[in-house]
N, C-alpha and C positions, 0 to 999 in steps of 0.2 A: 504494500500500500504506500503513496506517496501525494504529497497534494492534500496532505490532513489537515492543512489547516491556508490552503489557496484562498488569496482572496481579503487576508484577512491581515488587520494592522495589529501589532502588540506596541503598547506602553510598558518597561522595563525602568525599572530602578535599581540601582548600584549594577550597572553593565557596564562596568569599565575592565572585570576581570570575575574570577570564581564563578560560582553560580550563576550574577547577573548573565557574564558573557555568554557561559555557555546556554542557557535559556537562549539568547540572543539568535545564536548561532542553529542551536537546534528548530525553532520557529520557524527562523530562513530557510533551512534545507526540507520545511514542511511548505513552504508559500507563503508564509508572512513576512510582511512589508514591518521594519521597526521603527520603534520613536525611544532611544536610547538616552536613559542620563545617568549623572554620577556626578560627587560632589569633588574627585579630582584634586582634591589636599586632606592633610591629615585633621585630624580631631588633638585636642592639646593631649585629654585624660583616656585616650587608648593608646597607651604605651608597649603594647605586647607586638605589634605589629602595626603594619604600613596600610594605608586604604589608598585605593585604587590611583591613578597619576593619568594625567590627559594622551600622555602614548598608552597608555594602555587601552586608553577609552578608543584611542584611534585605532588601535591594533583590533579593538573588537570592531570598526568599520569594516577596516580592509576585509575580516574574515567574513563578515555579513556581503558586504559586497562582493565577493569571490564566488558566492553562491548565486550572483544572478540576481540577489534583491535589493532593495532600497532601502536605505537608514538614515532617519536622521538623530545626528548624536549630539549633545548640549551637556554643558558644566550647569548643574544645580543643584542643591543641598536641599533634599527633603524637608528639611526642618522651616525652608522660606518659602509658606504658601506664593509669594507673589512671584517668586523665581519660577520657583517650581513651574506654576501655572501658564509661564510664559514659553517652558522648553515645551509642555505637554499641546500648546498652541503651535507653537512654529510645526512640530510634526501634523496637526491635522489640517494646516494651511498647504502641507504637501501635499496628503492623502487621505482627504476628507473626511476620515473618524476614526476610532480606533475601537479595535471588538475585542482586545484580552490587554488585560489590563496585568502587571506582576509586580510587586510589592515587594520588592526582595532588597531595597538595600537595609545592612543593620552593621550594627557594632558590638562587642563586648569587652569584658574586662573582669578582672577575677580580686576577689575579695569577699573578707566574711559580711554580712550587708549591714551590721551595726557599725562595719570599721571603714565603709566605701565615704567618699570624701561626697559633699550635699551636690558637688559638680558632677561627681560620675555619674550618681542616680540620675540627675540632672537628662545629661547628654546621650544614657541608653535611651531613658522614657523617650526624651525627643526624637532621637531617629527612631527606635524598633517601633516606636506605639503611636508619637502624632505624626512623623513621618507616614505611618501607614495612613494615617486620617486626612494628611496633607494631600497623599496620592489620588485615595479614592475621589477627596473633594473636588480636584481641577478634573477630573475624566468624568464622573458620572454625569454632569449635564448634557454634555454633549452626545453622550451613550443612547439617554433618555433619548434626546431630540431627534438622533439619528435613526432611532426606532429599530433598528437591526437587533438587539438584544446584544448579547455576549456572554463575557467571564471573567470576571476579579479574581482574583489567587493573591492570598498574604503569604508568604514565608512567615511561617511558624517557625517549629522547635520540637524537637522532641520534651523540649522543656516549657513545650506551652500544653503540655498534657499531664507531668507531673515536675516534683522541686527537685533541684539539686543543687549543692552544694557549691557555694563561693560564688555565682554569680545570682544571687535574689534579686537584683536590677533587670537583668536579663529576664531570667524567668515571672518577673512579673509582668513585664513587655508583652513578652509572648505568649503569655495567659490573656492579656488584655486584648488582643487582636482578635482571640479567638471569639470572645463577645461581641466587638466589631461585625466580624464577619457573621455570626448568626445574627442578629440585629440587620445588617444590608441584607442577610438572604429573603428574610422577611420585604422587606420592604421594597427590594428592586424585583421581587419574584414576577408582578405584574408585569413588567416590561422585560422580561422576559433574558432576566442579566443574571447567572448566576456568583454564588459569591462562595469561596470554599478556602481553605487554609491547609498549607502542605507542612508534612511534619518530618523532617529529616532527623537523622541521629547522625554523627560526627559525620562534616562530610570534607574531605579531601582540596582545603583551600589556604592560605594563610591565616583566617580564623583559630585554624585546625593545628596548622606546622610552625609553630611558633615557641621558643624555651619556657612560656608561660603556661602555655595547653601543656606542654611534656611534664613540668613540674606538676601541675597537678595532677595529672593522671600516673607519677611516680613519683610522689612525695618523700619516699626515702633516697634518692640521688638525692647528692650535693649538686649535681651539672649532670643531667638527664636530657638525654638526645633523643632523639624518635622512636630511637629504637627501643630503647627502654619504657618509652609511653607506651608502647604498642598493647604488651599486654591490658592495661588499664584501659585503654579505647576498648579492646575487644569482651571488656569483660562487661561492658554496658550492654553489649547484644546478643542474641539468642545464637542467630548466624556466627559461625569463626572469622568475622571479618574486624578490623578493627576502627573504617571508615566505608562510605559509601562515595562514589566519584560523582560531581557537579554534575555529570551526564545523569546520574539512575533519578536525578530531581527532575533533572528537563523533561526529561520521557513523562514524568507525572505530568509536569506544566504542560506541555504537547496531548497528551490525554484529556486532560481536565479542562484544556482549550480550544479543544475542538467537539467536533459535532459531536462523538462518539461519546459522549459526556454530556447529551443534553439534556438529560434531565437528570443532573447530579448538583445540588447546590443544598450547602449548609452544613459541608461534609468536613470534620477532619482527617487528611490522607496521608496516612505517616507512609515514612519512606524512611522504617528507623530498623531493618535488620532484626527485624520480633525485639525490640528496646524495650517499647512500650508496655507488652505484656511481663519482662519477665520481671 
């Protein structure tokens, strides 16, 4: 099958690399036309790692466009309704609406949540949770009006379904989207938009490969490398895996965003390796 999703524009947050890109990428090589953003500099209080840089956001061009489709890609930071609202413009002034909608920029950061500084809670809530409210806000009028229906997708969390430990920021983010999204499924269900949240368990990005993620997941190294995290990743999941690749999310987003999915809205769709249950 191929052509699963012809025809059709996606709106993309944090597609400068990880997950965003490869959504990106995976969409294209289905027939979706993109509208790409990413806020292309760092955050002061995510110190574990680097977010996305404007070659990168370019590199995710070139590979969109290598596929034959069209992107348009903009510097903007979820967290600025008015930014934001103006990249999610310039893309439907190219291509006249957009039908999937993905919500996937985020950040984290590790600490016990009595000791996290009033900035860090700060700056997760803001991207993972009104970031997601900033998204939905610039796209769904135009959604409405365009009358074609579609699909919202938040990037959840395997930690927007239960707690764990050292990031209570994070994990209350991604509990809070998931209310979001049932609340939109109600209410865009007439117009015909669904609204669903995907829920990965570790997945394979600098989120993920960074000496902060390793220390926690091997607490007793002094200077714990990947390799030494590994078992700790694996022991979250049912599967012997100890990460899943940015690819096994897209397949869900490409699923969940096309037709083959049309009457699935209100859904959470882990993609956590049996995480969840065990």
């Amino acid at each position: 099958m191929s052509g699963r999703v012809e025809g059709k524009v996606a709106f993309i947050t944090g597609a400068a690399r990880g997950q965003g890109r490869s959504h990106a990428v995976r969409l294209a090589e289905e027939g979706a036309d993109i509208i790409a953003v990413d806020i292309c500099e760092n955050i002061e209080t995510v110190t574990s790692y680097s977010l996305g840089t404007d070659r990168e956001l370019q590199e995710t061009v070139a590979q969109v466009e290598a596929l034959g489709r069209r992107i348009v890609a903009v510097k903007a930071d979820v967290r600025d309704l008015v930014g934001l609202q103006k990249a999610f413009d310039s893309g439907v002034e190219q291509f006249g609406h957009v039908d999937i909608v993905v919500a996937n920029a985020g950040i984290v950061g590790f600490g016990r949540s009595w000791e996290l500084t009033a900035q860090q809670w700060q700056d997760v809530i803001d991207v993972n949770l009104t970031g997601v409210f900033n998204t939905v806000k610039v796209a769904i009028p135009s959604m409405i009006d365009a009358g074609r229906g579609g699909c919202i997708l938040f990037t959840s969390s395997l930690c927007g379904l239960k707690g764990m430990q050292e990031i209570g920021h994070y994990v209350a983010a991604k509990h809070g989207i998931v209310g979001l999204m049932r609340t939109l499924a109600n209410e865009l269900g007439p117009y015909r938009i669904r609204v669903n949240t995907i829920h990965p368990t570790h997945v394979d990005t600098p989120m993920l490969q960074n000496p902060d993620a390793y220390s926690k997941f091997s607490p007793e190294e002094p200077e714990p490398t990947m390799e030494m995290a590994i078992p700790g990743f694996m022991s979250n999941n049912i599967l012997p895996i100890p990460w899943v690749d940015p690819t096994d999310i897209s397949n869900a987003v490409l699923f969940l965003g096309s037709d083959e999915a049309r009457y699935v809205t209100g859904v959470t769709f882990p993609v956590d390796a049996g995480a969840y249950v065990k």
